[in-house]
C-alpha positions in Angstrom: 49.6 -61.4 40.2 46.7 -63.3 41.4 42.8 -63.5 40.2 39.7 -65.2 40.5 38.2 -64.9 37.3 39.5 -64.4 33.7 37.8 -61.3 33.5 40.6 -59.9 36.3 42.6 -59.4 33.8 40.7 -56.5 32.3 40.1 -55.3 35.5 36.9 -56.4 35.7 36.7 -58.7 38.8 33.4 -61.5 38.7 33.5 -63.7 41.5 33.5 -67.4 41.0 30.1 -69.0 41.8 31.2 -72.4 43.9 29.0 -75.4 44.2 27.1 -75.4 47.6 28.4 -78.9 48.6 31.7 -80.8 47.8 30.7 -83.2 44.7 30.9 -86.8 44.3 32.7 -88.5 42.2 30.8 -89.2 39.5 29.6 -86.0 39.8 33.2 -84.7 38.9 33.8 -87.6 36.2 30.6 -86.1 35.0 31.9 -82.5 34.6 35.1 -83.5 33.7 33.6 -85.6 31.0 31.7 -82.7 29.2 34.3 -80.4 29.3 37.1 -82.9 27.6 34.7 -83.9 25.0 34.0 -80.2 24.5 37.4 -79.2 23.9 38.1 -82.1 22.4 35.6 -83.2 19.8 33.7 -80.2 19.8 32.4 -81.6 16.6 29.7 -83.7 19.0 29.6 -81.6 22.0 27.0 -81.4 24.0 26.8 -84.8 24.6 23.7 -87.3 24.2 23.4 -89.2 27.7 24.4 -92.5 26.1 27.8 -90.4 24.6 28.2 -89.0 28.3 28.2 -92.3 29.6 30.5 -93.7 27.6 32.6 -91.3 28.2 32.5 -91.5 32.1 33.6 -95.4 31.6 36.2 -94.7 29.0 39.1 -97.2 30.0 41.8 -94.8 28.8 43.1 -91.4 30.3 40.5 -92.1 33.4 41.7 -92.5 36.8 40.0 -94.6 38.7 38.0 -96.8 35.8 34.4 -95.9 36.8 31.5 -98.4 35.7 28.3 -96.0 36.2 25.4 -97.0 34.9 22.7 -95.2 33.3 20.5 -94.2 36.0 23.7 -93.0 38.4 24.7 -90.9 35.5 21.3 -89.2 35.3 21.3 -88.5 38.9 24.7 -87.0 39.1 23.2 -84.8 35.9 20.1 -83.9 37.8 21.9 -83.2 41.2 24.6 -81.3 38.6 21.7 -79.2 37.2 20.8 -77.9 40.7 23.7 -76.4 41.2 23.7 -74.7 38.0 27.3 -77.0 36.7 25.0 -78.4 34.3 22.0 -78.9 31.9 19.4 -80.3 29.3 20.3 -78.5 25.7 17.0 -79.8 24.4 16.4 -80.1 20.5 17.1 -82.1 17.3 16.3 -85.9 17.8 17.7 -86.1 21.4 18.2 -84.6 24.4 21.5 -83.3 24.7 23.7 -82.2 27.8 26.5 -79.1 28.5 28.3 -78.4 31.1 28.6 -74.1 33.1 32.0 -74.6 34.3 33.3 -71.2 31.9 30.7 -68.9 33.7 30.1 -70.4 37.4 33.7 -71.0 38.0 35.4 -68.0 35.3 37.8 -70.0 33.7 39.7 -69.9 30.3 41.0 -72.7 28.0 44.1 -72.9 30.0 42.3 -73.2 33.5 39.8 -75.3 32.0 41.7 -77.7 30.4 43.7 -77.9 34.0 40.8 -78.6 35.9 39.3 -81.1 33.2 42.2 -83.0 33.8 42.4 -83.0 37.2 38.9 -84.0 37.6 39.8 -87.1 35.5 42.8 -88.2 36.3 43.1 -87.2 40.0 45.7 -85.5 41.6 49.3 -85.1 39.0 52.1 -83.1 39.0 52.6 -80.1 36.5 54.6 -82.0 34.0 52.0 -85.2 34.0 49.5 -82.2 33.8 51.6 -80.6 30.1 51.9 -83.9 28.5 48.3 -84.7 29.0 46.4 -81.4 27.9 47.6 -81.5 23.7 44.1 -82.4 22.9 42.2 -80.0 25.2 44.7 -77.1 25.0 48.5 -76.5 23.7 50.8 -75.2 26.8 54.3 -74.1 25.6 56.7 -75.2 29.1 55.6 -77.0 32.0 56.0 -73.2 33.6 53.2 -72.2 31.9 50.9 -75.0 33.6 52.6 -73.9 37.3 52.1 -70.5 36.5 47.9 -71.2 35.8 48.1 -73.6 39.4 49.3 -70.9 41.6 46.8 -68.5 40.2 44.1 -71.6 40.7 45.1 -71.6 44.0 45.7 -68.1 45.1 42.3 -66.8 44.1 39.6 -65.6 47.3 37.9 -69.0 45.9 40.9 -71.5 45.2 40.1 -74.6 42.8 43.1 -76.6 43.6 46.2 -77.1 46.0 49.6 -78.4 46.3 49.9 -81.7 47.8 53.3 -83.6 49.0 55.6 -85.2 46.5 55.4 -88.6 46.4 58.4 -91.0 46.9 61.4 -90.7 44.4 59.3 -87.6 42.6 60.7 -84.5 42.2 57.4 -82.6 40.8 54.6 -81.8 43.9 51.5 -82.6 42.4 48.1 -81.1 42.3 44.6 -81.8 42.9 41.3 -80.0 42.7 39.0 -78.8 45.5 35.8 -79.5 44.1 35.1 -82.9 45.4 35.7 -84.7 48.7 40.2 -85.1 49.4 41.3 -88.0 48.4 44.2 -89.9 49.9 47.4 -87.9 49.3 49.3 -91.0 49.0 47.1 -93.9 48.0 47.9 -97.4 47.9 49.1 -99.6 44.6 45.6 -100.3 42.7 44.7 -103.8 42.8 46.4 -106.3 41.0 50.0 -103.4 40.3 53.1 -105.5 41.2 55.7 -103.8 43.8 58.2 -103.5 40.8 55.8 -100.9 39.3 56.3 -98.8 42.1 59.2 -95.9 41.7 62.6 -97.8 42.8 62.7 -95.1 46.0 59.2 -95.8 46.8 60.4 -99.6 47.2 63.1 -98.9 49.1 62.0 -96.7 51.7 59.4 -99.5 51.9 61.7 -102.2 52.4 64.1 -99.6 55.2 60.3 -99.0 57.0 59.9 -103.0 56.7 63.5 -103.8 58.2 63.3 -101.1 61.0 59.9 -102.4 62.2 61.5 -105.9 62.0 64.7 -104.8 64.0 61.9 -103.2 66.9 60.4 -106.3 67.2 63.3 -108.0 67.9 64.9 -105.7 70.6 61.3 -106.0 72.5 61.4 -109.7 72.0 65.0 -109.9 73.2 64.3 -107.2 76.5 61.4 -109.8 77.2 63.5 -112.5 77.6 66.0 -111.1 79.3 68.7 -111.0 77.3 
C-alpha cells in the first residue's frame, strides 16, 4: 500500500502541498534544522535565529559542514516563509522560528524524522538512516525505515528516491527530492586519504587506473610501429 499523506491511512486522502521551486541548500539545512531540534530538544523549540544558526553550522551529524552567516540564514527564512515551510512565532523576549513541514508535506514522526535526516546528512542508505534517527524517532528494524522510503517514494508527490549503491556497499541509498540532485557518487571531501575509502572502492580505482595505463600503451606502441 502506498499514500501521500498520513491521513491515507484513515482513508482520508490530503494532498501534499510541494514547494514551487527546488530549494537551496541552506534552505534545506534550514528545514532540516528546525525539525531535528524539534524532535529533539523540544524543550527549546522553536528556535531563536541565533539557536537556528548554530544549529545550521553544527560540526557534528551535518553533511557538508555549512558556515552561513546571519544574514544568509534570514534570507533562506524569509524565502522559506513564502512558500509557507516556515515562520516568525512571535512573542516572549524574542522572535522565535517553526518550521510547516507536518501539514505542507503530511508527514508523521517516522517520515519526518527520515526526511530530517536526509536533509542533513545527504543522501544514506536505510541502515545509516536506523542508526541515526534514536534521538528524533525510535525505528524497531532497518525494515521499518525501507518500508516508510518506498511509501516516500511511491506517493502522486514523491519526497525521495533510490539512488545506485556505491562501491563495496550492499545497502542502495536514499536521497530527498526537495532540493537541487546532488552528485550520486561524489568525490572524497578535501583533505580524506584514499585509505578511507571502502577497500572495493580502491580497487576498482586502481583496475580503472591500470586499464587506462595499459590503453595508453597499446596506442603508444601502434604509433610506433611496433
Amino acid at each position: 500500500m502506498s499514500y501521500s499523506s498520513v491521513d491515507d491511512l484513515t482513508g482520508d486522502r490530503k494532498p501534499r502541498r510541494m514547494p514551487s521551486r527546488e530549494l537551496e541548500a541552506l534552505e534545506i539545512r534550514v528545514l532540516g534544522s528546525l525539525a531535528e531540534k524539534q524532535m529533539s530538544t523540544p524543550e527549546y523549540y522553536p528556535l531563536t535565529l541565533n539557536a537556528l544558526i548554530a544549529a545550521c553550522n553544527q560540526k557534528s551529524n551535518r553533511e557538508p559542514v555549512m558556515e552561513a552567516s546571519e544574514a544568509e540564514v534570514q534570507r533562506a527564512l524569509d524565502s522559506l516563509q513564502e512558500e509557507k515551510l516556515a515562520w516568525k512565532v512571535v512573542g516572549g523576549r524574542a522572535v522565535r522560528w517553526e518550521h510547516n513541514l507536518d501539514t505542507a508535506l503530511q508527514l508523521d514522526p517516522a517520515s519526518k524524522a527520515i526526511l530530517t535526516l536526509l536533509f542533513l546528512r545527504g543522501a544514506q542508505t536505510p541502515g545509516e538512516l536506523r542508526g541515526r534517527s534514536d534521538r528524533l524517532h525510535p525505528f524497531g528494524s532497518i525494515s521499518e525505515v525501507e518500508e516508510m522510503l518506498q511509501r516516500l517514494a511511491a506517493s502522486p508527490d514523491p519526497l525521495v528516491r533510490e539512488i545506485a549503491r556505491r562501491p563495496g556497499q550492499k545497502e542502495s541509498r536514499w536521497m530527498h527530492l526537495l532540493g537541487s540532485a546532488p552528485h550520486p557518487d561524489p568525490l572524497p571531501a578535501s583533505g580524506e586519504r584514499g585509505h578511507d575509502r571502502p577497500i572495493a572502492a580502491r580497487v576498482q580505482r586502481l583496475e580503472e587506473q591500470i586499464t587506462a595505463l595499459l590503453e595508453e600503451m597499446n596506442a603508444l606502441k601502434a604509433k610506433l610501429g611496433e
